[in-house]
N, C-alpha and C positions, 0 to 999 in steps of 0.2 A: 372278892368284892367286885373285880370286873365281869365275871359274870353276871353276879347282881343287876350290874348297871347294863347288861346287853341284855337285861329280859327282859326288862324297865323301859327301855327302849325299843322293842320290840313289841311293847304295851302300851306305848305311846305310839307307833306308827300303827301298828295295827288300829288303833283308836281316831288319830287321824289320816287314814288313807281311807278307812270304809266307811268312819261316820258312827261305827257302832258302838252304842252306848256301855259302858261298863260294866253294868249290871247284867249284858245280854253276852258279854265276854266269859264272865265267871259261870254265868249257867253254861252255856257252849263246855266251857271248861269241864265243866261239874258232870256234863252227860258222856265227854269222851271219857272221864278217869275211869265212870264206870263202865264203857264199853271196852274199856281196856281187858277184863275182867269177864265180860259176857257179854260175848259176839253178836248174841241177838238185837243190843243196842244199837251196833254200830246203821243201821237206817235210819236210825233215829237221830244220831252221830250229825249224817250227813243231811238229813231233811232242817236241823236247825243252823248247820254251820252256814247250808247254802240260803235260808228262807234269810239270817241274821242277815248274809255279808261278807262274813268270812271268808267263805268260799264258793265257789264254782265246782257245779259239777265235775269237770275237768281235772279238779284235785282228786278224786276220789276214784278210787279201783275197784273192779267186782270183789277182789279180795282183799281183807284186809287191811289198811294202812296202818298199822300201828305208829309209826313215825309220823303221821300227822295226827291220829290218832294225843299221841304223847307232848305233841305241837300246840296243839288246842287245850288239851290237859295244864299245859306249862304257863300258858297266856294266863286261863281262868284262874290259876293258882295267884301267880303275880299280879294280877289285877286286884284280885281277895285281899294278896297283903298287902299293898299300897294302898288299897281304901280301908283297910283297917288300922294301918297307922296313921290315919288323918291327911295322907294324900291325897292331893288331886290329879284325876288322870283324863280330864275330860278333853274334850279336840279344842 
């Protein structure tokens, strides 16, 4: 359960440190899981992490990052189930 509540909060800050809206956390989400999977996404990865907010080019390696990659995947999942049980998660 304390993990639970460190994703939550890390869903929450993410949310209010960048401004970015929920809905634009779970797709962010939604496109790294699939890049996880097929590498060919991951530009696409990082064209919406950085246009969102999320991130800065600077996060991001010619190769790879799975670990942010998994980061952004983890956000958009948690943001998914907190507004599916009638949470709010806005700033």
């Amino acid at each position: 359960m304390e993990n639970e509540e460190q994703v939550k909060q890390m869903v929450f800050d993410a949310i209010n440190q960048t401004g970015v809206p929920p809905e634009t956390i779970i797709a962010v989400g939604q496109i790294a899981e699939q890049a996880i999977n097929n590498k060919a996404l991951y530009p696409m990865v990082q064209d919406a992490a950085i246009r969102s907010g999320l991130a800065v080019s600077e996060d991001f390696t010619e190769s790879i990052d799975y670990q942010l990659l998994a980061t952004l995947s983890m956000l958009g999942k948690a943001a998914e189930q907190i507004k599916s049980l009638g949470g709010t998660i806005s700033a």
